[in-house]
C-alpha positions in Angstrom: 8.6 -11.8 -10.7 6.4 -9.1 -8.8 5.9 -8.2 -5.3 4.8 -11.8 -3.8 8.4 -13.0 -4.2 9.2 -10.6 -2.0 7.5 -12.0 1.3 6.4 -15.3 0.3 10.0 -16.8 0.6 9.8 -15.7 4.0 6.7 -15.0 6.1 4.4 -17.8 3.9 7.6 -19.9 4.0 8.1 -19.4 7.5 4.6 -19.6 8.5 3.9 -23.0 6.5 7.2 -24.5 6.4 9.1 -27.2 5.4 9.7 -28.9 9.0 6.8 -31.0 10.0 6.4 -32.8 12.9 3.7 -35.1 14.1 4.3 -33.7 17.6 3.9 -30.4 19.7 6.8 -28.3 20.4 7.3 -28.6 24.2 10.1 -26.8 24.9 10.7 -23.0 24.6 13.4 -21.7 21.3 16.9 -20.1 22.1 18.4 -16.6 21.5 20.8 -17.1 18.7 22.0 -13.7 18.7 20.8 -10.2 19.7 21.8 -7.0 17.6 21.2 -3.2 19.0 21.4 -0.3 16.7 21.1 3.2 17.8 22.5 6.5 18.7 22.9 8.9 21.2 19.4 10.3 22.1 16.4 8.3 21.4 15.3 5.5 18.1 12.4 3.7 18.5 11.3 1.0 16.5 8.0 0.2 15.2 8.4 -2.0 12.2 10.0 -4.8 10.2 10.1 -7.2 7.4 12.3 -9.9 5.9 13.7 -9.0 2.7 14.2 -11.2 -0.5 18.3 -11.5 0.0 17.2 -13.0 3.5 18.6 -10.8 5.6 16.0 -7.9 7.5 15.1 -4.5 7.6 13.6 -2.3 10.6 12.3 1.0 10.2 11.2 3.8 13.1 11.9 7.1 14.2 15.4 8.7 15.5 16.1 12.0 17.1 19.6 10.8 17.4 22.5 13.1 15.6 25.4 11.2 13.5 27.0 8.9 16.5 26.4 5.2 17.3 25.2 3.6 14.0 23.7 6.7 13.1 25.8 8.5 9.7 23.5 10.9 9.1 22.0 14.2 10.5 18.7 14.6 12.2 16.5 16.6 9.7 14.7 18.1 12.9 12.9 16.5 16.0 12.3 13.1 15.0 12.8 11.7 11.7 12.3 8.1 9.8 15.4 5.7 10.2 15.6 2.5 8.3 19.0 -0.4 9.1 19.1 -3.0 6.8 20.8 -5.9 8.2 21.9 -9.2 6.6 20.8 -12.8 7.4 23.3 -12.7 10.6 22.1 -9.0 12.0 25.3 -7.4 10.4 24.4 -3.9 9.7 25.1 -3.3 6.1 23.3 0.2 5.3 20.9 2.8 6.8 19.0 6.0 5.8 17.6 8.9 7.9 14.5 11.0 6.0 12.7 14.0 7.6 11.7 17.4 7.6 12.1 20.4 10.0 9.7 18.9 12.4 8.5 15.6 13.2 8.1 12.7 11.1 7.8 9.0 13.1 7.7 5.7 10.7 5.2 3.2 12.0 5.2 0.9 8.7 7.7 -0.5 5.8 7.0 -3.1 3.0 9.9 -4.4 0.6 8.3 -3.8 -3.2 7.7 -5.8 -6.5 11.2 -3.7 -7.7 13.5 -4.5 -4.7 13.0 -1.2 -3.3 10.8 -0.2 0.2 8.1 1.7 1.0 7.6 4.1 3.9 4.9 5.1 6.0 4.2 6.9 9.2 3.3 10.7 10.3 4.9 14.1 9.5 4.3 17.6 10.9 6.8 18.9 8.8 6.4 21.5 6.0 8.6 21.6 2.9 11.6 21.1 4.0 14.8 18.4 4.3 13.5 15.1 2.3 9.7 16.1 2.5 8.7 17.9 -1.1 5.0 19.0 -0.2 3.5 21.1 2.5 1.6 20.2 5.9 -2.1 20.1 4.6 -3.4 21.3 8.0 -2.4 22.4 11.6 -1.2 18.9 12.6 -0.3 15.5 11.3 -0.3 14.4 8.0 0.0 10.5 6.5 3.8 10.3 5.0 4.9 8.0 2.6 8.7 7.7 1.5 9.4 5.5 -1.4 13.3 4.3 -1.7 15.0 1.9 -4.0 17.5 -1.5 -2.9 19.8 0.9 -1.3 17.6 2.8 0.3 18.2 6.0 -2.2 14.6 8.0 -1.9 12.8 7.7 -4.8 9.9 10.4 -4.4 7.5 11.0 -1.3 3.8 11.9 -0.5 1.9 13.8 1.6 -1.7 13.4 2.2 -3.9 14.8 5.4 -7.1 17.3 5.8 -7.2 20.2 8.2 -6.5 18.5 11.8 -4.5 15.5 12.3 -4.2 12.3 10.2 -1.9 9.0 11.7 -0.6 6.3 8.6 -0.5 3.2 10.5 0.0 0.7 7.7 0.5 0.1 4.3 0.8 -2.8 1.8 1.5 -2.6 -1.8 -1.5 -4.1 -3.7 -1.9 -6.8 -7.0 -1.9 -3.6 -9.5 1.8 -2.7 -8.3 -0.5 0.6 -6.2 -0.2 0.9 -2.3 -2.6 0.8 0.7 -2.8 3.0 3.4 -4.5 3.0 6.1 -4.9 5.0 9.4 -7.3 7.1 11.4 -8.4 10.9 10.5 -9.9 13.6 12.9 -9.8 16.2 10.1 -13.8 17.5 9.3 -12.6 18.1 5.6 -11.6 14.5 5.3 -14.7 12.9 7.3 -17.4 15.6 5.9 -18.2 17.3 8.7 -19.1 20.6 8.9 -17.5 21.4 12.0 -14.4 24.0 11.7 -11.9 22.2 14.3 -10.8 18.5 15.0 -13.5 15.9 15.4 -14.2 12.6 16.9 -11.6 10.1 14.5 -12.2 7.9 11.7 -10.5 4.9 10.1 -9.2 6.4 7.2 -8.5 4.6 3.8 -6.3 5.8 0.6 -5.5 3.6 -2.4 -3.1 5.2 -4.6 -1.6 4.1 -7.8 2.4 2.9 -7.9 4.1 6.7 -7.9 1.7 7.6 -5.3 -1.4 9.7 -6.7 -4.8 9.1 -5.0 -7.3 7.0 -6.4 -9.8 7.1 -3.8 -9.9 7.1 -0.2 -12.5 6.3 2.5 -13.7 7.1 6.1 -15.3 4.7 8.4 -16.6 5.5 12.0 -19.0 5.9 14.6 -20.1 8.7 16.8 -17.2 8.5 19.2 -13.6 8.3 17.6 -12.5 5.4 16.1 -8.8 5.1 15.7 -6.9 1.9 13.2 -4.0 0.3 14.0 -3.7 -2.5 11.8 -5.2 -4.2 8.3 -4.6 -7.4 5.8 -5.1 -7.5 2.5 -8.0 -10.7 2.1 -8.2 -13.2 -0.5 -10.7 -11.9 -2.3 -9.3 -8.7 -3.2 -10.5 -6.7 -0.4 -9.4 -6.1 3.2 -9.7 -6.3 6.8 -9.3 -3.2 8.8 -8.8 -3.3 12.1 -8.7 -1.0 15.7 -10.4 0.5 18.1 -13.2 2.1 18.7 -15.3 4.0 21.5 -18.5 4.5 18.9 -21.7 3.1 19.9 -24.0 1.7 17.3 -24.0 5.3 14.6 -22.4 5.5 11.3 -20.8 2.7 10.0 -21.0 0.8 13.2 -23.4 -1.7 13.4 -23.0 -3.6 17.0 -22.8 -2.3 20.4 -20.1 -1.1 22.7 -19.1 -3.9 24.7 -17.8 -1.8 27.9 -18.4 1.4 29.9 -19.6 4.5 28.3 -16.4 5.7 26.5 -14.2 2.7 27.0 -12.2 1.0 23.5 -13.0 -2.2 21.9 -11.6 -4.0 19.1 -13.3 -2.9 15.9 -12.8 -4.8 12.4 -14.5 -3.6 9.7 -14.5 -5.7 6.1 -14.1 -3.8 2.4 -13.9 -4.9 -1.1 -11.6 -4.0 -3.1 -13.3 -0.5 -4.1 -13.2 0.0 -0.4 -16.9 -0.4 0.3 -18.1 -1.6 3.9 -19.1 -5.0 3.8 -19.8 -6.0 7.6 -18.3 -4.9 10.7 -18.0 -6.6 14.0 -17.3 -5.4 17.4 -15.0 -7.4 19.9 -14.9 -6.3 24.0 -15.6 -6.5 27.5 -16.6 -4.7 30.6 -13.5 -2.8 30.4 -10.8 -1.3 27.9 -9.6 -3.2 25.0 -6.7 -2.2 22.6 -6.1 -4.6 19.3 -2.5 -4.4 17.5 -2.5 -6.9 15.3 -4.8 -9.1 13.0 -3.6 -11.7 10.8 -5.7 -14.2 7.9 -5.7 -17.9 9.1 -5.2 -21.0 6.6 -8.9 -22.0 7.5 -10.0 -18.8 5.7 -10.7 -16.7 9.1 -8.7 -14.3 11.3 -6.7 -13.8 14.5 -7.0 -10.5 16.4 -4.6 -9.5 19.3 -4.1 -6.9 21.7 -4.9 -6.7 25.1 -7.7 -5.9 28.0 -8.3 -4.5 30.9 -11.7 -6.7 31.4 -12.6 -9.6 33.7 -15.3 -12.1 32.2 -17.8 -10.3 30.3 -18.8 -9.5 26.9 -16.9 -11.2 24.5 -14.6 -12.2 27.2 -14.4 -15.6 28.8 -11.6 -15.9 30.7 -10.8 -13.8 34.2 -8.0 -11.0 33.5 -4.8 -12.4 36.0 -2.9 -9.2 35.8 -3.9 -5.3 35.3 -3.8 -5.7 31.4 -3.3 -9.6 30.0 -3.2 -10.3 26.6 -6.5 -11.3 24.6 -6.5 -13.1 21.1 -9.7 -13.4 19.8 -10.5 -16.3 16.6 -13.4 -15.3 13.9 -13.9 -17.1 10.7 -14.1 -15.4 7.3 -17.4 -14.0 8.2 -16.3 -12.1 11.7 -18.0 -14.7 13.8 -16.1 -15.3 16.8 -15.2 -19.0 17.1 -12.8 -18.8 20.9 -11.4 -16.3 22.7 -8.2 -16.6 25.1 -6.4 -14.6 27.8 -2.7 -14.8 28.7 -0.9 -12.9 31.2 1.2 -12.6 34.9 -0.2 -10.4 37.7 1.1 -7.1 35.8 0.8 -5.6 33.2 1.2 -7.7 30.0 0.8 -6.0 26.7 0.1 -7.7 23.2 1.9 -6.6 20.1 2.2 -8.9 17.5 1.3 -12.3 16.6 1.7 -14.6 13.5 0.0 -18.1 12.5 3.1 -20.9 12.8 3.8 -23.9 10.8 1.8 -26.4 13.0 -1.2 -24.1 13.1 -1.4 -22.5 16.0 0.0 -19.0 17.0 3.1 -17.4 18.4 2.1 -14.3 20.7 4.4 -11.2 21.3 4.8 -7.9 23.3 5.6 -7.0 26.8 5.3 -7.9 30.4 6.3 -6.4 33.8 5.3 -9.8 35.8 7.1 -11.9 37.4 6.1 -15.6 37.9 2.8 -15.5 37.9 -0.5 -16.5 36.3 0.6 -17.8 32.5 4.4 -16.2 33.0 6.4 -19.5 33.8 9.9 -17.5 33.9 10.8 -14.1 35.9 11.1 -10.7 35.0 14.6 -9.5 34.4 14.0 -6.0 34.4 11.3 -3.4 33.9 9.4 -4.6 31.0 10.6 -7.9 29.4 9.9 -9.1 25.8 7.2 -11.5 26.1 6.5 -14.7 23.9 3.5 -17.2 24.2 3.0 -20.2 22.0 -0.6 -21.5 21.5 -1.9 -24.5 19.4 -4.4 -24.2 16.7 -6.9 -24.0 19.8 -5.6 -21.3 21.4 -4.0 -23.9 24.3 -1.1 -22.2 25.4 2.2 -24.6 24.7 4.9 -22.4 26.0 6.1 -19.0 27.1 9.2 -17.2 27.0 10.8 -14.0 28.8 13.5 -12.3 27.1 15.1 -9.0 28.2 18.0 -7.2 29.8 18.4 -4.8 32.9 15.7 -1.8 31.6 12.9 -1.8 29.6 12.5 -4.0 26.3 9.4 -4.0 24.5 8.9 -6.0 21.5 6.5 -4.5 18.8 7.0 -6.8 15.7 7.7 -10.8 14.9 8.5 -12.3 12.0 8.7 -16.3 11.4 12.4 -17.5 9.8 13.2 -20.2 7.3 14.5 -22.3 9.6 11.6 -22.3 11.8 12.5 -19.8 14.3 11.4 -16.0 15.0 12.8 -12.6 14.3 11.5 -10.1 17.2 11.8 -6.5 16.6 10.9 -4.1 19.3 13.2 -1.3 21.6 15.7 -1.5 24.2 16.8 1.1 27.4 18.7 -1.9 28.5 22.4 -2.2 28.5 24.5 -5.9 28.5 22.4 -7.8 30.8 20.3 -11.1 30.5 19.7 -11.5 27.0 21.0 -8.4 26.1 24.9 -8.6 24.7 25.2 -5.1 23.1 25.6 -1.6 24.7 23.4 0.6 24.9 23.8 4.1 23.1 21.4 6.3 25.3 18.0 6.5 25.8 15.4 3.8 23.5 17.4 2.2 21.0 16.5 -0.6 18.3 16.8 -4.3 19.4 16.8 -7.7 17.3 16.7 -10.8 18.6 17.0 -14.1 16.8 15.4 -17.3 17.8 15.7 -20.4 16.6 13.3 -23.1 16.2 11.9 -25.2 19.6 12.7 -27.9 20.2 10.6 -31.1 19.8 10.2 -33.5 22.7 9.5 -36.4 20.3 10.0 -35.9 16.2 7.6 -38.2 13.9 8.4 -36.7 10.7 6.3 -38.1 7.9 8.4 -39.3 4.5 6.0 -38.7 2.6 7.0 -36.8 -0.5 6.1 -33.3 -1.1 3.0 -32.6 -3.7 4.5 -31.7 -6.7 3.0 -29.4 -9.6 3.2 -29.1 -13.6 4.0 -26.9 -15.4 6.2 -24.9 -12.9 6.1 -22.2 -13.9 2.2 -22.1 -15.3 0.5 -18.6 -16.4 -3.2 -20.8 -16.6 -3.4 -24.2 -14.9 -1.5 -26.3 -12.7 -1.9 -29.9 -12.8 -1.3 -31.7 -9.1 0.8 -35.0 -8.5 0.2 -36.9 -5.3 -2.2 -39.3 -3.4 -5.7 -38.8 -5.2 -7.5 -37.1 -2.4 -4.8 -35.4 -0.6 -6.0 -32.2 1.1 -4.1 -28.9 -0.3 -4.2 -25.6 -0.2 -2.3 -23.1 -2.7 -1.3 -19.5 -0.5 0.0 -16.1 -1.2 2.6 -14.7 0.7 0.5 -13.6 3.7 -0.1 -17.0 4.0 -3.5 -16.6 2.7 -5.7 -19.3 1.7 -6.0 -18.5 -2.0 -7.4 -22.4 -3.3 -8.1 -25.2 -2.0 -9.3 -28.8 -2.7 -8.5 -32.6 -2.6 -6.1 -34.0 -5.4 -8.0 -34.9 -8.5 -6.7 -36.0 -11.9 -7.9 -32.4 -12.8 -5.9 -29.8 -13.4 -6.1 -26.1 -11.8 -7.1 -23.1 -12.9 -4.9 -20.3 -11.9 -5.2 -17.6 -14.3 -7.0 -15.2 -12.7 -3.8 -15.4 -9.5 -1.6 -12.3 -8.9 1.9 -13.6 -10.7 4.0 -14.7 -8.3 5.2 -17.2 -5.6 3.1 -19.3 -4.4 3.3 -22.3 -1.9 1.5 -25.5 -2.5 0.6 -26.6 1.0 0.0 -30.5 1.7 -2.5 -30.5 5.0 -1.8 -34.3 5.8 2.2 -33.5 6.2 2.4 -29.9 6.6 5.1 -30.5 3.5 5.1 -27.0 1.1 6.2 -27.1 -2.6 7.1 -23.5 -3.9 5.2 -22.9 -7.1 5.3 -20.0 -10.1 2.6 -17.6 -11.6 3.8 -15.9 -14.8 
């Protein structure tokens, strides 16, 4: 069974679900535990994923010696750190990789074999775990590949003359990897300039031990820098940032704000990495996306947060300095709604997934206290900050969860049992939601929710769709109420088919093998289904 296994059990599972309700969640989910895992100088934590034995694993950079949870050296300043936790948060292994320098992990992905790949920045030369030199005079894209126990496997190198940032990675259909980031290097972009230049989004496929099979630049005059992309359903994918360009190069609408001033930036590829179309997101101010997510109606959810009243793209007055700002496209990059959430401070977006009911759960961080869209107070510094929208973008609930310092979530992930996993960094010691110690300085923080409770619960008893022959390498034939609405996803919780039930069967040979879930749209009801 390849890589979809590997997420689909959990973050399709999660985001479609088995729970369904006929009624809105009302009332906000509780902390079911909180787990800290550090050292003594400062971790950080920047990503995470749920793994196939349903436990977790976070990944981000340490410059912490062997103390606290940490059993291994630093390589230099900063290196990678990876905890792998079980379904309960219990630490049961973690690895340390680095040069003589820096090296910070941004991104991590569980693999078809078990194992985990690695991504983030180095400015280390040969040394420690890193095999190949610095290719310039600043950072270079890293990627680490370890197997179930996180043993390092090999690792790559790949940057121009001036400084390249990884940002994200996914492993792709052909058992290859994604990368993706933002270049300023001339070799890399084609200029003939001798020193650093305006930045690019910056694309490498490679194949599955890490050689280059092509990569590509995409930018504007100004510099354009990615934070995030999504592999689509047709093959291709959605990259996504910011960018200061006005219309030049590969950007083909306006800046939204002031001279200079960021907006979100998404630009579509196939699966060659050619441009498709672009589209430019913003208003009178600064704009910062973080995250972008595919939607079951075939669309896309961006999320970050702005600086700018109404204006623009923007339809809703800014509360605080910075609010967050989710903005809804459909598969084309039309914008269908745009909303803004936020307390009189400053309120950051970070993260955000599509939920079982169809709407959105919203995370990052806020300094507000009641105010604006922030029904609960501040506990300290910045707070972990959860918002709850329907498929509308109506806000349904918020939530506040911190200790005594700063928290600051950066990553959620939705749970089996219809709750959240947030992932982010702590200064705080015990304190409000905060049970653990702190070890000195930023250290990682967990914190599991469970599911919200309903005010009402209509739960339809209706049977679940089944499907024949389970599993199928060709066609699946459908059982159910002729003319049921369904839709058959892949473990981003992408739209891959859909339909009414006919007496016809499916053709589903040219899927990715894998897990799949069969998706009933009348009851929300999933069936888990097999391509060999």
């Amino acid at each position: 069974m390849n890589q979809l296994v590997l997420s689909l059990l959990f973050a399709a599972a999660c985001l479609l679900g088995n729970a369904y309700y006929a009624t809105a969640q009302t009332q906000t989910p509780l902390v079911q535990w909180d787990r800290t895992f550090g050292g003594t100088a400062a971790d950080e934590l920047y990503a995470t994923v749920l793994t196939s034995d349903g436990g977790y694993i976070v990944g981000g950079a340490s410059r912490s010696g062997i103390s606290g949870d940490k059993t291994q050296p630093s390589q230099g300043d900063y290196d990678y750190w990876i905890v792998k936790m079980s379904a309960t948060g219990v630490k049961q292994w973690e690895r340390s990789f680095g040069g003589t320098d820096q090296d910070i992990l941004f991104t991590l992905q569980q693999t078809s074999d078990g194992g985990y790949i690695l991504g983030g920045i180095s400015y280390s030369g040969i040394g420690g775990d890193k095999t190949q030199a610095n290719q310039g005079i600043m950072y270079d894209y890293w990627v680490v590949k370890v197997d179930a126990s996180g043993t390092k496997q090999w690792d790559r190198t790949y940057g121009g003359t001036a400084a390249d940032e990884l940002r994200t990675l996914q492993q792709t259909s052909d058992g290859g990897y994604i990368l993706a980031g933002y270049t300023s290097s001339p070799d890399v972009i084609g200029s003939s300039f001798p020193f650093s230049v305006p930045a690019d989004y910056w694309l490498i496929k490679v194949d599955a031990n890490g050689t280059k099979q092509w990569d590509r630049t995409f930018g504007g005059s100004n510099s354009d820098y990615l934070s995030t992309l999504v592999q689509t359903s047709d093959g291709g994918y959605l990259l996504g940032g910011n960018s200061t360009s006005p219309i030049s190069g590969d950007k083909t609408q306006p800046s939204q704000g002031s001279q200079g001033s960021p907006d979100y930036w998404v630009v579509k590829v196939d699966a060659s990495g050619t441009k498709q179309w672009d589209r430019t997101f913003g208003g009178t101010n600064v704009e910062s996306l973080s995250s972008l997510q595919p939607t079951s109606d075939g669309g896309y959810i961006l999320g970050g947060y702005s600086y700018s009243p109404i204006g623009g793209d923007k339809t809703q007055p800014n509360p605080g300095y910075t609010s967050f700002w989710v903005v809804k496209v459909d598969a084309s990059g039309t914008k269908q709604w745009d909303r803004t959430f936020g307390g009189t401070g400053r309120n950051e977006l970070y993260a955000l997934q599509q939920t079982s009911d169809g709407g959105y759960i919203l995370g990052g961080q806020s300094d507000s206290s009641i105010s604006g869209d922030k029904t609960q107070a501040s506990l300290g510094g910045d707070d972990m900050w959860l918002v709850k929208v329907d498929a509308n973008g109506t806000k349904q609930w918020d939530k506040t969860i911190g200790g005594s310092g700063g928290d600051y979530i950066l990553r959620i992930q939705l749970t089996t049992d219809g709750g959240y996993f947030l992932a982010g960094s702590s200064t705080s010691g015990i304190s409000g939601d905060k049970t653990q110690l702190n070890y000195g300085g930023k250290d990682y923080w967990v914190v599991k929710l469970g599911a919200a409770p309903l005010a009402t619960t209509a739960a339809t008893t209706r049977p679940a769709l089944s499907a024949y022959p389970n599993p199928t390498r060709t066609q699946l034939t459908l059982r159910g109420p002729l003319g049921t609405p369904y839709q058959l996803l892949n473990q981003l919780g992408q739209v891959m088919l859909s339909g009414k039930l006919t007496n016809q069967p499916l053709d589903v040979h040219s899927l990715p093998a894998g897990l799949y879930l069969l998706r009933d749209q009348t009851t929300g009801r999933t069936t888990k289904l097999v391509k060999e």
